[in-house]
C-alpha positions as CSV (number, residue, x, y, z in Angstrom):
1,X,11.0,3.6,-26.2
2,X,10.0,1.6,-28.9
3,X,7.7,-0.8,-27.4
4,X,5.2,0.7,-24.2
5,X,3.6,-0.8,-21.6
6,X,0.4,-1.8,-22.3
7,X,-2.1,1.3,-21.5
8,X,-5.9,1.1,-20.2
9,X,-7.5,4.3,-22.2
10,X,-9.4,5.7,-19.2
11,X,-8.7,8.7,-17.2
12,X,-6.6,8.7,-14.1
13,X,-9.0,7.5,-11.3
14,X,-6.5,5.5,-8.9
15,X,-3.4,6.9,-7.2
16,X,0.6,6.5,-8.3
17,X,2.3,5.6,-5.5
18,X,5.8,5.2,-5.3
19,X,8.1,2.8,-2.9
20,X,11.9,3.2,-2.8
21,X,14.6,2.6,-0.8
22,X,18.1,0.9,-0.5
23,X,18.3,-2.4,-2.2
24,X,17.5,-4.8,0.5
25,X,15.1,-2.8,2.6
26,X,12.3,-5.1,1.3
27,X,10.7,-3.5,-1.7
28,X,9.9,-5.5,-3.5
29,X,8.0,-8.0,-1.1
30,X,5.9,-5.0,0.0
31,X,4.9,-4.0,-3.9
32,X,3.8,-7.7,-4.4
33,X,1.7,-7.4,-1.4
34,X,0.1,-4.0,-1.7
35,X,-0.6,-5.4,-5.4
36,X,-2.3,-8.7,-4.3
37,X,-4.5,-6.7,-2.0
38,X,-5.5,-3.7,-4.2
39,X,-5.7,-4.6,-8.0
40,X,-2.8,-1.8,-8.5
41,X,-0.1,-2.5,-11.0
42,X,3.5,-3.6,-10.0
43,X,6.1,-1.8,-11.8
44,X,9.7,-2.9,-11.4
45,X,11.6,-0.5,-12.8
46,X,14.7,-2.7,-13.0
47,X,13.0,-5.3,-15.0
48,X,11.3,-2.6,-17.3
49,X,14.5,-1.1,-17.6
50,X,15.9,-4.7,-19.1
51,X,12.8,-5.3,-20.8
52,X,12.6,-2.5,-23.0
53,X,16.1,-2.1,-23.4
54,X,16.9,1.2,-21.3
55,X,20.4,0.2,-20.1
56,X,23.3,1.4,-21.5
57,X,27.3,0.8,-21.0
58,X,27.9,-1.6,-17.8
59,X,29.0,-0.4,-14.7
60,X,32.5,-2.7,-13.7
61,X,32.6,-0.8,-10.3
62,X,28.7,-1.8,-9.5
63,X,28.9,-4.8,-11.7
64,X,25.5,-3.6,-13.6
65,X,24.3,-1.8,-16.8
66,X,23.6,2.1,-16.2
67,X,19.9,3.7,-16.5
68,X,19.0,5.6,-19.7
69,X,16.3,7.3,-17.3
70,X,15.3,9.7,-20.4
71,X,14.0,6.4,-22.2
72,X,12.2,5.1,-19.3
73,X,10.6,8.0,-18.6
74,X,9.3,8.6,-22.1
75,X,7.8,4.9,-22.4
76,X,6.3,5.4,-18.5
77,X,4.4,8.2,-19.4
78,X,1.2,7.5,-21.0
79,X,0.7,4.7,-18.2
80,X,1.5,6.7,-15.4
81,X,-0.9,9.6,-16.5
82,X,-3.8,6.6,-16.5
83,X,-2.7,5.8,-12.7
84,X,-3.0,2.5,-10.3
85,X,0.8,1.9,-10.7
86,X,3.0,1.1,-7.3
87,X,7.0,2.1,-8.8
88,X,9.1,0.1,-7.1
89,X,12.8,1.6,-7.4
90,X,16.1,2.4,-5.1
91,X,16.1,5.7,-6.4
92,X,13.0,8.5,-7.1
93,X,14.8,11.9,-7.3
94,X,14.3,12.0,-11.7
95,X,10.7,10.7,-12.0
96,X,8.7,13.7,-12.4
97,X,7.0,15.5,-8.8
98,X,3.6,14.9,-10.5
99,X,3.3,11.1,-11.1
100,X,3.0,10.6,-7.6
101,X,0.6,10.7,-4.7
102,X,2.7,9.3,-2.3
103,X,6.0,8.2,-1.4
104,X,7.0,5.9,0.9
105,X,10.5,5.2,1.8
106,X,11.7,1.9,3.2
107,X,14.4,1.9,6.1
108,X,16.3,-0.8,7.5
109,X,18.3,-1.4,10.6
110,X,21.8,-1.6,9.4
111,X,23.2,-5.3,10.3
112,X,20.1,-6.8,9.1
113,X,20.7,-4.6,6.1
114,X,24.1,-5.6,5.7
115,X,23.9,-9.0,6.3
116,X,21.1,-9.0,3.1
117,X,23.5,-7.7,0.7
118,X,26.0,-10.1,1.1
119,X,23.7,-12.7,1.0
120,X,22.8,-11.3,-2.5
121,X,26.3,-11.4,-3.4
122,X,27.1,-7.7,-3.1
123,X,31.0,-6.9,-2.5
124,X,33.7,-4.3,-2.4
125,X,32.6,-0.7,-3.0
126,X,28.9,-1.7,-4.1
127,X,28.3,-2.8,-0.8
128,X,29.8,-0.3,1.1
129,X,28.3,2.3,-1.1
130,X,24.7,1.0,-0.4
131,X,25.8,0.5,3.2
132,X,26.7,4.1,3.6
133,X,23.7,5.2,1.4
134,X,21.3,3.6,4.2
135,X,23.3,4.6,7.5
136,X,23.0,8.8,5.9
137,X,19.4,8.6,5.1
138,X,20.1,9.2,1.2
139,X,17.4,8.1,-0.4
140,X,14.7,9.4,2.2
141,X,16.7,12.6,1.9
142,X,16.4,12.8,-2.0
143,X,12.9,12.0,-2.0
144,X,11.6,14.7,0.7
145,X,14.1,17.4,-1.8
146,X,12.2,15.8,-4.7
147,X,8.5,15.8,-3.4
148,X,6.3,17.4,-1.2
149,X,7.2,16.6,1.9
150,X,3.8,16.0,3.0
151,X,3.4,12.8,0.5
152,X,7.2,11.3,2.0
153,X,6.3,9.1,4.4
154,X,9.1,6.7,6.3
155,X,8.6,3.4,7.0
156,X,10.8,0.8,8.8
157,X,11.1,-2.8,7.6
158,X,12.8,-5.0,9.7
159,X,10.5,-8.1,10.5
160,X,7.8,-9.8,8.5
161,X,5.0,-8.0,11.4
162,X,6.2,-4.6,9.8
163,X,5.8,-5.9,6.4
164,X,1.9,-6.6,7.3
165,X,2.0,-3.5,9.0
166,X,2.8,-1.5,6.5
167,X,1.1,-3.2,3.7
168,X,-2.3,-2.7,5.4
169,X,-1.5,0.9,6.2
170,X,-0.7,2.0,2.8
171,X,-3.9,-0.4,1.5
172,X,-5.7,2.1,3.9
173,X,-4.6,5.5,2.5
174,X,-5.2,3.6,-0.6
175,X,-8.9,3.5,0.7
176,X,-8.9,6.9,1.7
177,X,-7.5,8.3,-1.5
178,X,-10.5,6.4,-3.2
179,X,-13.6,7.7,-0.7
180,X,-11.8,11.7,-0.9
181,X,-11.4,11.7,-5.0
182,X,-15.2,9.9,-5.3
183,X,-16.4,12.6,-2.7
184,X,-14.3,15.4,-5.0
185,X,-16.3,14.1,-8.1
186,X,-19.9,14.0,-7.0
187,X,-19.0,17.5,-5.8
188,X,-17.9,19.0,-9.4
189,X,-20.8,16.9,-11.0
190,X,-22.8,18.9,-8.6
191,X,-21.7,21.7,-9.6
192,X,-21.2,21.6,-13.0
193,X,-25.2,20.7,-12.9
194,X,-25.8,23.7,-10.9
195,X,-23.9,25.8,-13.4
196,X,-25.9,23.9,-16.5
197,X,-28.9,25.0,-14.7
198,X,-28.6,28.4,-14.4
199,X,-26.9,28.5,-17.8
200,X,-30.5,27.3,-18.8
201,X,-32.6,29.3,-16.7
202,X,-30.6,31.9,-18.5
């Protein structure tokens, strides 16, 4: 893509983590969140998509533009190699296995579901396509064939007490992903000075 996002020239020192589910399951609330609390970086791929101009022909059955995911993916590289970025998408099967640390997929009971899409205006076949895409498990199904399984996690969303809920869980494993990688450094600096030393002594 032409123009990037903006990228902080460090090394990767924070996690990627990656939220998704059907439209409506509340990802977006959650992403805001998890960002307020943390300091991570909120990136809506549907308004990066517009932003940088990676939609192509529009849909008339969904009534929206299709993905050019090739685009996006080049112009998310650089800033998802740097890390502290939530994605916030309904799909995650074509991002790449090793952007992310986790994944965490949003489910919603299906009348509270349905009755949020038509309050966002969806009709026809778009709604009963995301209807049908929540009640078989699709996208928690695509992402544990697209990831580890041991990084899918699956969350319910229902009520705003499991919006805190989960928020402060994942701001924990957030926590926990910081204490293991600075424990994994002062061990390599260890021994990379134990290695110098005997290098030396050498």
């Amino acid at each position: 893509m032409e123009d990037q996002l903006p990228v902080n020239p460090v090394r990767r020192k924070a996690p990627n983590i990656m939220i998704t589910g059907t439209p409506g399951v509340g990802k977006s609330r959650l992403c805001n969140q998890i960002s307020e609390m943390t300091g991570l970086q909120w990136l809506e791929i549907s308004k990066i998509a517009k932003e940088y101009s990676c939609l192509e022909e529009f849909d008339e059955v969904y009534q929206c533009p299709v993905l050019d995911e090739d685009k996006l993916l080049d112009g998310l590289e650089e800033i998802m190699c740097v890390g502290g970025n939530i994605v916030d998408y309904h799909s995650c099967e074509f991002f790449p296995e090793r952007w992310f640390d986790v994944v965490f997929v949003l489910r919603t009971d299906n009348t509270l579901l349905y009755d949020r899409l038509v309050t966002r205006g969806y009709t026809g076949k778009k709604l009963e396509d995301n209807m049908d895409c929540e009640i078989f498990q699709t996208v928690l199904e695509e992402a544990k064939s697209s990831y580890k399984e041991e990084i899918v996690h699956e969350l319910h969303s229902n009520t705003a007490e499991q919006l805190e809920f989960n928020a402060n869980n994942i701001c924990l494993w957030i926590q926990e992903w910081f204490d293991r990688h600075q424990v994994q450094s002062v061990n390599q600096a260890e021994v990379e000075t134990h290695v110098t030393s005997e290098v030396q002594m050498a």
